[in-house]
C-alpha positions in Angstrom: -112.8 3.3 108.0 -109.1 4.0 107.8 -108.3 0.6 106.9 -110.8 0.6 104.3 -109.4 3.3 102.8 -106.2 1.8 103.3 -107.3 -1.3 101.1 -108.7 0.7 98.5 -105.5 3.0 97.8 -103.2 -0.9 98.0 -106.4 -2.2 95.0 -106.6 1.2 93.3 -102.8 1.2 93.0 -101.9 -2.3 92.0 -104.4 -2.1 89.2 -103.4 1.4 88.4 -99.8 -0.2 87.4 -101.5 -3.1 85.9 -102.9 -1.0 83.7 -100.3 1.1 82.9 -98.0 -2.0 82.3 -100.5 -3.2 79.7 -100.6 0.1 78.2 -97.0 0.1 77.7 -96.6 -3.4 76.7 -99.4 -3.0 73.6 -97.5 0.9 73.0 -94.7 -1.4 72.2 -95.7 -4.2 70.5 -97.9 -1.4 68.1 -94.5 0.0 67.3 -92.6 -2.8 66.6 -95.2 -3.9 64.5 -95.5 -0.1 62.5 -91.5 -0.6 62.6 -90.9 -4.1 61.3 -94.3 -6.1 61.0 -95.9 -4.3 57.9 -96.6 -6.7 55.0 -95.2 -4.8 51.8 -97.6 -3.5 49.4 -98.9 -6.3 46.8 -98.2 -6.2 43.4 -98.9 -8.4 40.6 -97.8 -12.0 41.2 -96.1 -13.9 38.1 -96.0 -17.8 38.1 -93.2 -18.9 37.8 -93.3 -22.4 36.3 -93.7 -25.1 34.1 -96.8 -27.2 33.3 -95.8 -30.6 32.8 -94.4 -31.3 29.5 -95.7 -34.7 29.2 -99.4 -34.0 30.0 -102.1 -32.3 28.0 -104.0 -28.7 29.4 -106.9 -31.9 29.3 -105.0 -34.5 31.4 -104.0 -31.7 34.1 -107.5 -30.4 34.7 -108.4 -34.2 35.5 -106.1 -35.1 37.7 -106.2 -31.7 39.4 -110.4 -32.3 39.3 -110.2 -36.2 39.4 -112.8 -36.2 37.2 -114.2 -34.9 34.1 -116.6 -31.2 33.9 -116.7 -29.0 31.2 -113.9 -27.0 31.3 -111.6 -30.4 30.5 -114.1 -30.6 27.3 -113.1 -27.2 27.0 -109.4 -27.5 27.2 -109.2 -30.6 25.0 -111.0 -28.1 22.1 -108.6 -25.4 22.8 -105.5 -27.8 23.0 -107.0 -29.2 19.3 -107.0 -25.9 18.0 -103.4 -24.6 19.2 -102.4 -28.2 17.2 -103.8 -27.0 14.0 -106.4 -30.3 14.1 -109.6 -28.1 14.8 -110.3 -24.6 13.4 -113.2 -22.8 15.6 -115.2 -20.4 13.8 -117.8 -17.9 15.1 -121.4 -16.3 13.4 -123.1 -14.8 16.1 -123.8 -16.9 19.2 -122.5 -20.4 17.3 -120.0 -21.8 17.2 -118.6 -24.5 14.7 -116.1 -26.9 14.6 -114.1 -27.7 11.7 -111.4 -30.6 11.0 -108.2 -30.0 10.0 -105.0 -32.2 8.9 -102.5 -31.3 11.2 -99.0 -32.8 11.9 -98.5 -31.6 15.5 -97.6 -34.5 18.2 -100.4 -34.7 21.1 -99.9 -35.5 24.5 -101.0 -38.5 25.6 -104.1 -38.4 27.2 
C-alpha cells in the first residue's frame, strides 16, 4: 500500500509540474503576443498604382477575366463616354445611347 502511494505522489507530481510548465509557457507566449504580436488597427487602404497606360478599362477586365461578361460591355460604354464618343442619358429606368464626334485617342483593344 505504501508503494502505491509512493507511485501516485512520483505521477501526481511529475504531472503537477507538467502542468504548471504548460501554464507558464502559454502565460508567456499570451504576453509576448499582447506585447508585440497585435496587428494594428485597419484603416482605409489606398491603391497605390497605375493601370496600364496602353490598355483600355475593356482590355484589362478580359485578360483579368479571359473572357468576355457584362461588366467588359460595361466598361467599354463607360470608357466611350469618358472619350466624348457616347453620351448616356437617363428617363426613368432607360437608358439611351447617343453618338458623338469626339477626337479623343482610344486604346487599342
Amino acid at each position: 500500500m505504501q508503494r502505491r502511494s509512493l507511485r501516485l505522489l512520483v505521477l501526481g507530481g511529475s504531472l503537477l509540474l507538467a502542468l504548471v510548465t504548460f501554464l507558464s509557457i502559454l502565460a508567456y507566449l499570451y504576453t509576448m503576443w499582447k506585447r508585440y504580436g497585435r496587428d494594428p488597427e485597419a484603416g482605409v487602404i489606398f491603391p497605390h498604382y497605375e493601370p496600364p497606360a496602353a490598355y483600355s478599362p475593356t482590355s484589362a477586365r478580359y485578360i483579368t477575366r479571359m473572357g468576355y461578361d457584362t461588366k467588359v460591355f460595361t466598361a467599354a460604354v463607360i470608357n466611350l463616354a469618358v472619350k466624348g464618343y457616347v453620351s448616356i442619358t437617363r428617363k426613368e429606368k432607360e437608358y439611351t445611347l447617343e453618338k458623338l464626334q469626339s477626337s479623343a485617342a482610344l486604346a487599342p483593344g
